[in-house]
C-alpha positions as CSV (number, residue, x, y, z in Angstrom):
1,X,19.6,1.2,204.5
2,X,19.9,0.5,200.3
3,X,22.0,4.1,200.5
4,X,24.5,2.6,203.6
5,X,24.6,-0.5,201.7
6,X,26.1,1.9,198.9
7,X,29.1,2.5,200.5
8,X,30.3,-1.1,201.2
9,X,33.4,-1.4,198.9
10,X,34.6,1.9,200.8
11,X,34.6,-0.1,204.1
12,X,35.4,-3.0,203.1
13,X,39.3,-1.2,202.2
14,X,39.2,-1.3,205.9
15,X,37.8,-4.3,207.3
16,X,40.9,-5.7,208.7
17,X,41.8,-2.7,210.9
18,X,37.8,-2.8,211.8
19,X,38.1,-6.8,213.1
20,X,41.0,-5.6,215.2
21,X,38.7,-2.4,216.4
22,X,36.2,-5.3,217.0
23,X,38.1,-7.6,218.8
24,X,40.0,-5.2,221.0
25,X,36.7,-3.6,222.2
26,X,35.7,-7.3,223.2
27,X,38.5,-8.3,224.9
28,X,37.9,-4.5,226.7
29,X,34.6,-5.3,227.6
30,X,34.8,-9.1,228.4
31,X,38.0,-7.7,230.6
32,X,35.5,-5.2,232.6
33,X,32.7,-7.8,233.2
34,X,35.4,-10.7,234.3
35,X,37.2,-8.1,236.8
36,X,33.8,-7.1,238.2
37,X,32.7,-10.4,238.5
38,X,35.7,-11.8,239.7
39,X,35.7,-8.6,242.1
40,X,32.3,-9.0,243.5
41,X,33.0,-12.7,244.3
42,X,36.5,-12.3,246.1
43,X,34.9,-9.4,248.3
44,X,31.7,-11.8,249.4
45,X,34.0,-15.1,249.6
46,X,36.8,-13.0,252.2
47,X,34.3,-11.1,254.1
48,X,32.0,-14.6,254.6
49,X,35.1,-16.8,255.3
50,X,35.1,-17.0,258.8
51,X,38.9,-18.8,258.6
52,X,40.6,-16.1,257.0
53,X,44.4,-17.2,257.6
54,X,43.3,-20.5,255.4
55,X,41.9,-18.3,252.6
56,X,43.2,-18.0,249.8
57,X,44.6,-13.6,248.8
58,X,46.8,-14.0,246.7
59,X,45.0,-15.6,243.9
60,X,42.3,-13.6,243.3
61,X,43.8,-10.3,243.8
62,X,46.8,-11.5,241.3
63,X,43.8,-12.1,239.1
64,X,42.4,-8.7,239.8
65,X,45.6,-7.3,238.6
66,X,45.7,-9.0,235.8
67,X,42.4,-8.1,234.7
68,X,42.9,-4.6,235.1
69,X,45.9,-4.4,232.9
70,X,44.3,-6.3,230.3
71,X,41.6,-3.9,230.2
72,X,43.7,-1.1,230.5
73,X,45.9,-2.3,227.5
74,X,43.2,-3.5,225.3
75,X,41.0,0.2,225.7
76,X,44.0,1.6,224.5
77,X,44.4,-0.5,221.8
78,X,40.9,0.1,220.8
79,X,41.1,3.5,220.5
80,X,44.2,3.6,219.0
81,X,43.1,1.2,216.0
82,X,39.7,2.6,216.2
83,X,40.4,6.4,215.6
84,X,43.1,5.3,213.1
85,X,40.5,3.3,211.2
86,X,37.9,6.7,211.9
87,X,40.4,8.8,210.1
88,X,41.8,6.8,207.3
89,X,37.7,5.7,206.4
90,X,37.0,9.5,206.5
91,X,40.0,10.8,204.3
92,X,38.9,7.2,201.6
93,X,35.0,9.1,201.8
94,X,36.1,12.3,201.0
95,X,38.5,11.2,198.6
96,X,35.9,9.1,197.1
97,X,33.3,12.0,197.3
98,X,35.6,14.8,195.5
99,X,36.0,11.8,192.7
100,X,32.7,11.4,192.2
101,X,31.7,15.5,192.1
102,X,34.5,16.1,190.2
103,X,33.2,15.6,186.9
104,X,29.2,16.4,187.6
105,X,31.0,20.2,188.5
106,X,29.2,22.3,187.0
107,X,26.5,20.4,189.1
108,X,23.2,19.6,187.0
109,X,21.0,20.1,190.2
110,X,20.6,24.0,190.6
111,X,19.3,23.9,194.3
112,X,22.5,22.3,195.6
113,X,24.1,25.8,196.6
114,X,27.6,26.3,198.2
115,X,26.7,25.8,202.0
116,X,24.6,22.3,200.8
117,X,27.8,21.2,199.4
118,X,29.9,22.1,202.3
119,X,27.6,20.3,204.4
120,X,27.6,17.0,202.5
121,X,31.8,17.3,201.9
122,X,31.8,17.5,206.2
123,X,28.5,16.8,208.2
124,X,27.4,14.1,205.9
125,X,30.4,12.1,205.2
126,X,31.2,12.3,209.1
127,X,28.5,10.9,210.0
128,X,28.9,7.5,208.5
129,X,31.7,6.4,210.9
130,X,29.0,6.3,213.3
131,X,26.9,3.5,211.6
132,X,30.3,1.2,210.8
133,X,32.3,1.8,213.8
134,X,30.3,3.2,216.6
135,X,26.9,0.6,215.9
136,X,27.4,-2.2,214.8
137,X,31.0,-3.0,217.0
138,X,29.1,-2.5,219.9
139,X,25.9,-4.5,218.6
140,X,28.2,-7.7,217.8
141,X,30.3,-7.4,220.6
142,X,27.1,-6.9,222.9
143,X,25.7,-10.2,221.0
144,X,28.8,-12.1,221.5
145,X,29.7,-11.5,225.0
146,X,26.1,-11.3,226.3
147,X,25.8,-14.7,224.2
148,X,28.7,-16.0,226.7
149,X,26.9,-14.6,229.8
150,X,23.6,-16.7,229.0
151,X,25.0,-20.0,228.3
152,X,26.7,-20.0,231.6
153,X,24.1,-18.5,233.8
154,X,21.8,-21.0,231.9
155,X,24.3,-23.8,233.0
156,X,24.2,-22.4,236.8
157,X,20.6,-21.6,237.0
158,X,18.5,-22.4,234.1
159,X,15.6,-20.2,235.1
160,X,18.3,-17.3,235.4
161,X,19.7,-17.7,232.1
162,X,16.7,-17.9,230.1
163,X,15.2,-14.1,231.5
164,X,18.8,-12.6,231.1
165,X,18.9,-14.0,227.2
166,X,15.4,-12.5,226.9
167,X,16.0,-9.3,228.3
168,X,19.5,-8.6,226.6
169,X,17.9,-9.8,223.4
170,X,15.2,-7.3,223.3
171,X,17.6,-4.8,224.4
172,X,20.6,-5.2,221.7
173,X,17.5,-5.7,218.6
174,X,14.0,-4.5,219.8
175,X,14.9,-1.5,221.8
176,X,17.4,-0.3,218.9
177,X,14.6,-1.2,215.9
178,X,11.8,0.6,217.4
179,X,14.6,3.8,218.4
180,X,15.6,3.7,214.5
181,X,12.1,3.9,213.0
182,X,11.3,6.7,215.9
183,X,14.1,8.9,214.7
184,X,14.4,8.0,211.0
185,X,12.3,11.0,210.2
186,X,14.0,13.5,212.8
187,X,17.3,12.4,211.4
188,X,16.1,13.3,207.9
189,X,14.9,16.7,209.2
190,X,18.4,17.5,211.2
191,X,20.3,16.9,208.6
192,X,18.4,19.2,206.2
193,X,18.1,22.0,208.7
194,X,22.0,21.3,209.5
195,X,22.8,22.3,205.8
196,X,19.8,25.1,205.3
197,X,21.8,26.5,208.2
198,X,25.2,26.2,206.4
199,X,23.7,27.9,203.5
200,X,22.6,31.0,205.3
201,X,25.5,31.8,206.8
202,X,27.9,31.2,203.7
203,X,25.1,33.2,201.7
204,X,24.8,35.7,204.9
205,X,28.8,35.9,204.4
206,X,29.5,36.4,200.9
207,X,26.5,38.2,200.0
208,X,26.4,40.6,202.8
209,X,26.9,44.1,201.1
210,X,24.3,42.9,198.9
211,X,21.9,42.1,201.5
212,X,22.8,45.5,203.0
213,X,22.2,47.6,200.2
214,X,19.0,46.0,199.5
215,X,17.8,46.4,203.2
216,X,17.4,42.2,203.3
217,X,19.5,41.7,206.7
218,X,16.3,41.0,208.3
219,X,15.1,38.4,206.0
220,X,18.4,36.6,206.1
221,X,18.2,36.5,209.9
222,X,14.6,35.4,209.5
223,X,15.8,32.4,207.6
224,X,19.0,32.0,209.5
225,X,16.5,31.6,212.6
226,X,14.3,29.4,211.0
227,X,16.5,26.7,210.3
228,X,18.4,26.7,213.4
229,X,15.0,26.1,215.5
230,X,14.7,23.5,213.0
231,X,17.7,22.2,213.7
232,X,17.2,22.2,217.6
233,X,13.8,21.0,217.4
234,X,14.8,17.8,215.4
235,X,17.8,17.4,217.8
236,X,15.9,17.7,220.7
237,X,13.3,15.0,219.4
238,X,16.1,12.6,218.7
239,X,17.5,12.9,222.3
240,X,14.4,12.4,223.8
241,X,13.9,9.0,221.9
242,X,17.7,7.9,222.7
243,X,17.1,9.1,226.3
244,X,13.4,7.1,226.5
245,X,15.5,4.4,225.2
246,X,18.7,4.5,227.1
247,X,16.0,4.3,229.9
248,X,14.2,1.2,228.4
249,X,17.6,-0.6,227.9
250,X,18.2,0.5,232.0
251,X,14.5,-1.2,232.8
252,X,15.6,-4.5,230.5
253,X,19.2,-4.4,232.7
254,X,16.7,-4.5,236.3
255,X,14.5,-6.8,235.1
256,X,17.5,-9.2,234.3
257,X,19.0,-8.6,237.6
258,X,15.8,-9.1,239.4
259,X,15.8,-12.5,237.7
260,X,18.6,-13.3,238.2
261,X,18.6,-12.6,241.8
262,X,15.2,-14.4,242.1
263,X,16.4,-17.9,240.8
264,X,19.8,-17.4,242.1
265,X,18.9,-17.4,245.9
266,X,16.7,-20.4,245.1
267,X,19.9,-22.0,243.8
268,X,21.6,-20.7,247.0
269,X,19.2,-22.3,249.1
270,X,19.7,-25.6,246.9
271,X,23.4,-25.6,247.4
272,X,24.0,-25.5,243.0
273,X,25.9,-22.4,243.9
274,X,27.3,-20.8,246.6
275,X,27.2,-16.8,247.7
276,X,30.2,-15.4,246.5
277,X,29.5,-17.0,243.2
278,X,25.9,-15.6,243.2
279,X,27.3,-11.9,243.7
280,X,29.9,-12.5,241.3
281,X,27.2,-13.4,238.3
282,X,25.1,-10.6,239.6
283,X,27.8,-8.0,239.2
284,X,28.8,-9.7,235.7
285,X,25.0,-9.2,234.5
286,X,25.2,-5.9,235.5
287,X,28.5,-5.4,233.6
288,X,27.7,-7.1,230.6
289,X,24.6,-4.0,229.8
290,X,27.7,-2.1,229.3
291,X,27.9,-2.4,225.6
292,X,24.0,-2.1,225.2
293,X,23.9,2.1,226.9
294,X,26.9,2.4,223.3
295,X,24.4,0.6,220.9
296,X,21.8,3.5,221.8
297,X,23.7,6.3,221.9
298,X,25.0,5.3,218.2
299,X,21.3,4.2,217.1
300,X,19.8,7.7,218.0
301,X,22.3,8.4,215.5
302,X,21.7,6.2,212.7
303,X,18.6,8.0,211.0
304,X,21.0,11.1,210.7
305,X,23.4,9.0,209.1
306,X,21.0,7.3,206.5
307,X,20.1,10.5,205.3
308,X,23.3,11.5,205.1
309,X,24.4,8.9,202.8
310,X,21.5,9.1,200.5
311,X,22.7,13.0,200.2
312,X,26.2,11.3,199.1
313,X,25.2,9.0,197.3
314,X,23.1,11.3,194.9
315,X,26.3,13.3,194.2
316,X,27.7,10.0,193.1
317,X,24.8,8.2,190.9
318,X,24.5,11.9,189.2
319,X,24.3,12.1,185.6
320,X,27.7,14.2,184.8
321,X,26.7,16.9,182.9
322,X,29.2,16.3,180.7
323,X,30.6,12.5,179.4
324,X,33.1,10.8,177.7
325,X,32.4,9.4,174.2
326,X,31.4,5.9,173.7
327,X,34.0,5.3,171.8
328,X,36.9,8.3,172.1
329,X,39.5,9.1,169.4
330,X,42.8,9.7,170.0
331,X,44.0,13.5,170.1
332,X,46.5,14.2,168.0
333,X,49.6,16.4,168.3
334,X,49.4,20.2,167.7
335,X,47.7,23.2,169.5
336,X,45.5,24.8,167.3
337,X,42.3,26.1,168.8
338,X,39.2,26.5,166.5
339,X,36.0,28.1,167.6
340,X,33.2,26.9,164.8
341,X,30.0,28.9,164.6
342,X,29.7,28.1,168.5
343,X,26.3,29.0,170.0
344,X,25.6,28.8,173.9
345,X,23.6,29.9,176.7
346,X,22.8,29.0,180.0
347,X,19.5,29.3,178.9
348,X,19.3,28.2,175.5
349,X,16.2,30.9,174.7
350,X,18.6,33.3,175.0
351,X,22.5,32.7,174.0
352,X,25.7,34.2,175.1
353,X,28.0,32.9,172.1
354,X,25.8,33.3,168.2
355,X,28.0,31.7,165.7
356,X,31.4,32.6,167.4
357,X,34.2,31.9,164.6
358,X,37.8,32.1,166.1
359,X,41.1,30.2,165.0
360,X,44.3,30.4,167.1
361,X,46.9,28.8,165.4
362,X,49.6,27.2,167.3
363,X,51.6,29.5,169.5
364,X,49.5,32.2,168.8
365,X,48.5,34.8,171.5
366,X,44.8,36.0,171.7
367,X,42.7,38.4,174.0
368,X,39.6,38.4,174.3
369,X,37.4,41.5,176.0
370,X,34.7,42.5,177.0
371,X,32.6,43.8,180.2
372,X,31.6,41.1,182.9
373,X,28.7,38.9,181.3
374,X,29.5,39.3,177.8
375,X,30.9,36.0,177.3
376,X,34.7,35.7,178.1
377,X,34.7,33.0,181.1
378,X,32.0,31.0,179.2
379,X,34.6,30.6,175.9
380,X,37.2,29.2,177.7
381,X,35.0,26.9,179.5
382,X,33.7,25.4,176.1
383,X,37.4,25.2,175.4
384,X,37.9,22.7,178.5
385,X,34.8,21.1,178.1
386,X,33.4,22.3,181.4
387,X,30.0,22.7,179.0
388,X,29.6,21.8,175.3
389,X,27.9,24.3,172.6
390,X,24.5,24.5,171.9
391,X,25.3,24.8,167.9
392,X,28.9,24.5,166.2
393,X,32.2,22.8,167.6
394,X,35.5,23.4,169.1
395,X,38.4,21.6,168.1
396,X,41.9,21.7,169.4
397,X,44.5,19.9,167.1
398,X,41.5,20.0,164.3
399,X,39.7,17.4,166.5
400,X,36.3,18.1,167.9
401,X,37.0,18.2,171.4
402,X,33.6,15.8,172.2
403,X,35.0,13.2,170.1
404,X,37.9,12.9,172.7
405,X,38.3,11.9,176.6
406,X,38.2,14.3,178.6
407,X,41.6,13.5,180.2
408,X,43.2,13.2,176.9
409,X,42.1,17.2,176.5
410,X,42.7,18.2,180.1
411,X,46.7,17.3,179.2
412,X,46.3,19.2,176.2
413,X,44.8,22.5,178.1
414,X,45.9,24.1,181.2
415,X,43.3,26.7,183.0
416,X,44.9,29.8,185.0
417,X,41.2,31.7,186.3
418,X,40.6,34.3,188.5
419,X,39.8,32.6,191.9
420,X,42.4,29.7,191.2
421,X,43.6,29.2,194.9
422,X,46.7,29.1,196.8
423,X,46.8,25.8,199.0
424,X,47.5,25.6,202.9
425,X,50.9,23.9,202.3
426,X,54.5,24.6,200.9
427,X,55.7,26.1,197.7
428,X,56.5,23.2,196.5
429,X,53.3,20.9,197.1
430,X,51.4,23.8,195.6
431,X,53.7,23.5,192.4
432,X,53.5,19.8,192.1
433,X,49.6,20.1,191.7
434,X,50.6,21.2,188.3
435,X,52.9,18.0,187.7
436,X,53.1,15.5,190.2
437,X,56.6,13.8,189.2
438,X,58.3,17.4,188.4
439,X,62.2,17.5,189.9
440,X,63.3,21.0,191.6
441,X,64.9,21.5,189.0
442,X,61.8,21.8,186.8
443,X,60.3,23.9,190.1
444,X,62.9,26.6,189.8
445,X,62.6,26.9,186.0
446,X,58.8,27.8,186.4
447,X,59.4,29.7,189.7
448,X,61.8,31.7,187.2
449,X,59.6,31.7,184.2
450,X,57.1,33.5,186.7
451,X,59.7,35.7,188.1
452,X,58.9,34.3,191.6
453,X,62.4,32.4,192.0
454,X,64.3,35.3,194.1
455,X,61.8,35.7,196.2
456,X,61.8,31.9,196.9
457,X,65.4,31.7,197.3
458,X,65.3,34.4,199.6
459,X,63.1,32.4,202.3
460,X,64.7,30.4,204.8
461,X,62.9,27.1,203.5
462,X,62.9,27.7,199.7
463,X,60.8,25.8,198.2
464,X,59.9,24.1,201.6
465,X,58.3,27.6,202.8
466,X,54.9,27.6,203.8
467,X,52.3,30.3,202.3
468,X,50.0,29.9,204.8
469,X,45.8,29.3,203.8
470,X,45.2,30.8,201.0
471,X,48.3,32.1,200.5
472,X,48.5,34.7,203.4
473,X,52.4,34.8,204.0
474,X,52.0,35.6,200.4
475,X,51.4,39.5,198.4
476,X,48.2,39.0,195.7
477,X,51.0,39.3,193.2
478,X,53.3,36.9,194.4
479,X,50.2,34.5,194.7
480,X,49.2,34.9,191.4
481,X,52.8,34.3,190.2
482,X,53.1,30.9,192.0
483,X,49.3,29.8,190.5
484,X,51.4,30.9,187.1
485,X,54.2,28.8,188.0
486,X,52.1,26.1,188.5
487,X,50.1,26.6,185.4
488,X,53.6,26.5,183.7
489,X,55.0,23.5,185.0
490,X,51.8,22.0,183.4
491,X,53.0,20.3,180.0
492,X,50.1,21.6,178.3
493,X,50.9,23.4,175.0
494,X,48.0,25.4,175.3
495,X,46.6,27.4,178.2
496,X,44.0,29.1,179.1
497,X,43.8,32.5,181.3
498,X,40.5,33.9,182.5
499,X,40.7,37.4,184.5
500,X,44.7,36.1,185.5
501,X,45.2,39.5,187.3
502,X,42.1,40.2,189.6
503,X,42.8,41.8,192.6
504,X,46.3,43.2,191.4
505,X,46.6,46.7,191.2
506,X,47.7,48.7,188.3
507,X,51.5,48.3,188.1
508,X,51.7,44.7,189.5
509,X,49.0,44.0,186.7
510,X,51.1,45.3,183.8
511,X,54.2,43.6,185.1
512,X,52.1,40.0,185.3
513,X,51.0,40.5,181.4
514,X,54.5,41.8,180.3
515,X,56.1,38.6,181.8
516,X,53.7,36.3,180.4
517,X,54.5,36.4,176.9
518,X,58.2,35.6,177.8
519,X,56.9,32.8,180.3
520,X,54.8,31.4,177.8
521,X,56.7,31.5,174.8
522,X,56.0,28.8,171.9
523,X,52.1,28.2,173.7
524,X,48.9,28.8,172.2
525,X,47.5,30.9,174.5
526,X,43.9,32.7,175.4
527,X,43.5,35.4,177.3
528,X,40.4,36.8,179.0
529,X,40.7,40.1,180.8
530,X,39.5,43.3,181.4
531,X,43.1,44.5,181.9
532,X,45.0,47.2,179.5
533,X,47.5,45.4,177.8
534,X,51.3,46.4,177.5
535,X,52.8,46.3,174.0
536,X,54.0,42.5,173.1
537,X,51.8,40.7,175.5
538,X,49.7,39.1,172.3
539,X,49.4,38.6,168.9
540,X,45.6,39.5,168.4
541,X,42.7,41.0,170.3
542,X,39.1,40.6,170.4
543,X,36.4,42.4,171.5
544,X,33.5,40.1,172.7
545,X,30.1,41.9,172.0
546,X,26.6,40.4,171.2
547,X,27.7,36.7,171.3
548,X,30.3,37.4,168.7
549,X,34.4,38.8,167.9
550,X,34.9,41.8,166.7
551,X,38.7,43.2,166.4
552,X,39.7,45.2,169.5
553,X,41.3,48.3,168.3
554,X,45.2,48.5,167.1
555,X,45.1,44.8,166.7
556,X,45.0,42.3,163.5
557,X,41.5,41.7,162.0
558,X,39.7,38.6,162.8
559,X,40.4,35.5,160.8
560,X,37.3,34.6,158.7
561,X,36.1,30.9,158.4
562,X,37.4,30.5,154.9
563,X,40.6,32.0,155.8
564,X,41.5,29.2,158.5
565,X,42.6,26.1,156.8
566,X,45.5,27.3,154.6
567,X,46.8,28.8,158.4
568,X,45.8,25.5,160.5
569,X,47.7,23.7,157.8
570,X,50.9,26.0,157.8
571,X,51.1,26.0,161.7
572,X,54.3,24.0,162.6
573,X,53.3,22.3,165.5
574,X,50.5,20.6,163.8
């Protein structure tokens, strides 16, 4: 329960639409037990009056009416406020999730894979709703109105009241305790099954030629079959405790009604009540279990939903992997990018980077090559402080970038990678990702820049046309022109392109690198690609082999350590 407790200030955003939730689904509930009630007595007092023209119709069935409308209007209410409140807590948890994962990416924990994660950004935070709005309304509402019942059977029959408070007691708290510590454990286990069978099918999906052309298809299916029985076996275990204790809660609802009915025609026969009153509280009993048969179906529930927010919550108490200085400097103006003797490996036995050495003065153009592995993706991530060096330092505006937040750099440097998407939405929300309070008229500039304008002008919409998920409406080209438009539209004097023309063929390739020089004019830029590069599209190129720079070839030699500071010095933006 510590891990539910977690997530209190989340719910507490919500707490007024929850008391309306609450109250509505009272008023619904205490509507249903008055109407049957009221029902049950009108039926016994008209068929038992044997002077039916002096008896009363139009009362009672005016109250009938009533009641019905009320409970009509109020379940609609409920689940109007209720499933607004469902969705509006669900969007505040994932937004409060991608917060706190945001800066623990890359995560520190190496066995939470892809389908894990999609399991705990879903399943997980899904589950939650059940514990705030599906338990504990019913349990207070069950408390309150079955509260109301036993004072006034006590006040009728004594006897009567004292059985029904017994029995509706132990089946709001003692039937639910005993269901939670039954399926604590099976919740734990369908949970972890649920996102062991995530993981296999994402892994079955994106590593299937892999798995082909190492004949492991069957293996994959072996596991994929392993966690789904899993997963149906701790289901099926916490259905049979909710269904052992749906029928224990039905047992608790006869035993009350048997009492009820035993002192109540004891009453009869002492003339404290009459009949039609009798059937009336006898049908409200009944009613009033209502909310209990809610409280289980949500408590089988509950150990699922512990586990998942202990999954949550230890994406949010995680150590980032990388963190703000204590104390963080300011980052001065200028765009100068210095790579110091920078060592770094995954595994620090056996580097990537060995005393890299690399200055890009401001507005200068670099490539960097070099076959998949060498190093490429890994520089620019040191750059934006995705990881920090092992040995040496990088500095942008002659400022080690560790002695400066993190946002403070972010502005400064603007990422354009290989597998940066292309949002389900318009043109124009997926430019404003790149600055929020951006006017059209700075839209068009970048659409133009990235020589995408025409095409936008020449949809119906403009910049109000959708591109579809991922960008399907879209060419690759034209979707890696608007990720470049929105990388532009950054305010970022330096940027940062890993692999920018993946999955573009040949011609469309040159045509991206040829326009980028234009687009990005007066930027320090870095480039990482495997592409050939057209005439003009930088100023220097290196070659990325055994950790270290080498000068590609028909491009300027590689600026030595001692050479940097008279050029850092003479760079104009700085």
């Amino acid at each position: 329960m510590t891990a539910l407790w977690y997530f209190r200030p989340l719910f507490r955003r919500h707490a007024g639409r929850m008391a309306w939730t609450l109250l509505l689904t009272m008023l619904t509930l205490a509507a249903g037990i008055a109407l049957l009630g009221v029902s049950g007595w009108f039926l016994t007092a008209a068929a038992l009056s044997t002077a039916a023209v002096s008896f009363n119709l139009f009362g009672p069935s005016s109250l009938i009416r009533g009641l019905s409308l009320v409970r009509i209007l109020s379940r609609y209410g409920e689940k109007l406020v209720g499933h607004d409140t469902t969705l509006r807590l669900l969007a505040d948890l994932r937004g409060w999730l991608f917060a706190s994962l945001f800066p623990r990416v890359p995560y520190a924990a190496r066995d939470l894979r892809h389908g894990d994660l999609v399991s705990r950004l879903t399943a997980d935070v899904d589950s939650l709703d059940t514990v705030f709005l599906v338990a504990i309304g019913p349990v207070v509402t069950a408390l309150a109105l079955g509260s109301a019942m036993a004072v006034l059977l006590f006040s009728l029959i004594p006897g009567a009241g004292l059985i029904y408070g017994l029995a509706l007691l132990a089946a709001i708290l003692i039937v639910p305790t005993v269901l939670v510590g039954v399926t604590r454990q099976r919740g734990r286990e369908a949970v972890s099954a649920s996102a062991e069978t995530r993981m296999a099918v994402i892994d079955g999906i994106d590593g299937h030629s892999d798995l082909i052309a190492f004949g492991q298809t069957a293996a994959a299916r072996a596991a994929f079959a392993s966690a789904t029985d899993r997963l149906a076996l701790a289901r099926r275990q916490v259905g049979s405790a909710g269904a052992w204790a749906a029928g224990a809660v039905q047992g608790l609802a006869g035993v009350s009604l048997l009492g009820v009915t035993a002192f109540g025609i004891g009453a009869l026969r002492d003339g404290v009540l009459s009949g039609p009153v009798l059937v009336g509280l006898l049908l409200g009993v009944i009613a009033s279990f209502e909310a209990t048969a809610a409280i289980v179906r949500s408590i089988a529930k509950l150990g699922a939903s512990m586990a998942a927010a202990e999954r949550l919550k230890a994406i949010a108490i995680g150590r980032p992997p990388i963190a703000d200085p204590v104390r963080p400097v300011p980052l001065p103006d200028g765009s100068t990018v210095t790579f110091s003797n920078v060592t770094f490996g995954h595994d620090s036995a056996r580097p990537v980077l060995r005393g890299l050495d690399l200055t890009v003065p401001a507005g200068g153009r670099v490539a960097i090559l070099g076959p998949s592995g060498s190093g490429k993706s890994t520089l620019l991530a040191l750059l934006l402080r995705l990881q920090d060096p092992q040995g040496g330092s990088v500095s942008v505006a002659h400022t080690d970038i560790r002695a400066v937040a993190q946002r403070d750099l972010h502005r400064r440097v603007a990422l354009l990678s290989q597998d940066t998407p292309v949002f389900l939405g318009t043109i124009r929300e997926n430019l404003l990702i790149g600055r929020a309070e951006a006017t059209d008229a700075d839209l068009w500039h970048a659409l133009d820049a990235a020589r995408l304008a025409d095409f936008v002008r020449g949809t119906a919409e403009g910049l109000d046309a959708l591109v579809g998920e991922t960008g399907r409406t879209l060419s690759a080209g034209q979707a890696r022109r608007l990720c470049l438009a929105r990388t532009l539209l950054s305010e970022a004097p330096v940027l940062a392109f890993d692999e920018p023309t993946a999955g573009l063929d040949r011609e469309t390739e040159a045509e991206f690198l040829s326009d980028l020089a234009r687009a990005t004019r007066g930027r320090t830029i870095l480039l990482s690609t495997h592409a050939g590069l057209p005439e003009g599209a930088v100023d220097r190129a290196y070659r990325l082999r055994d950790g270290k720079l080498e000068p590609a070839d028909g491009f300027g030699p590689l600026l030595r350590p001692e050479d940097r500071a008279p050029q850092q010095r003479s760079a104009p933006a700085d």
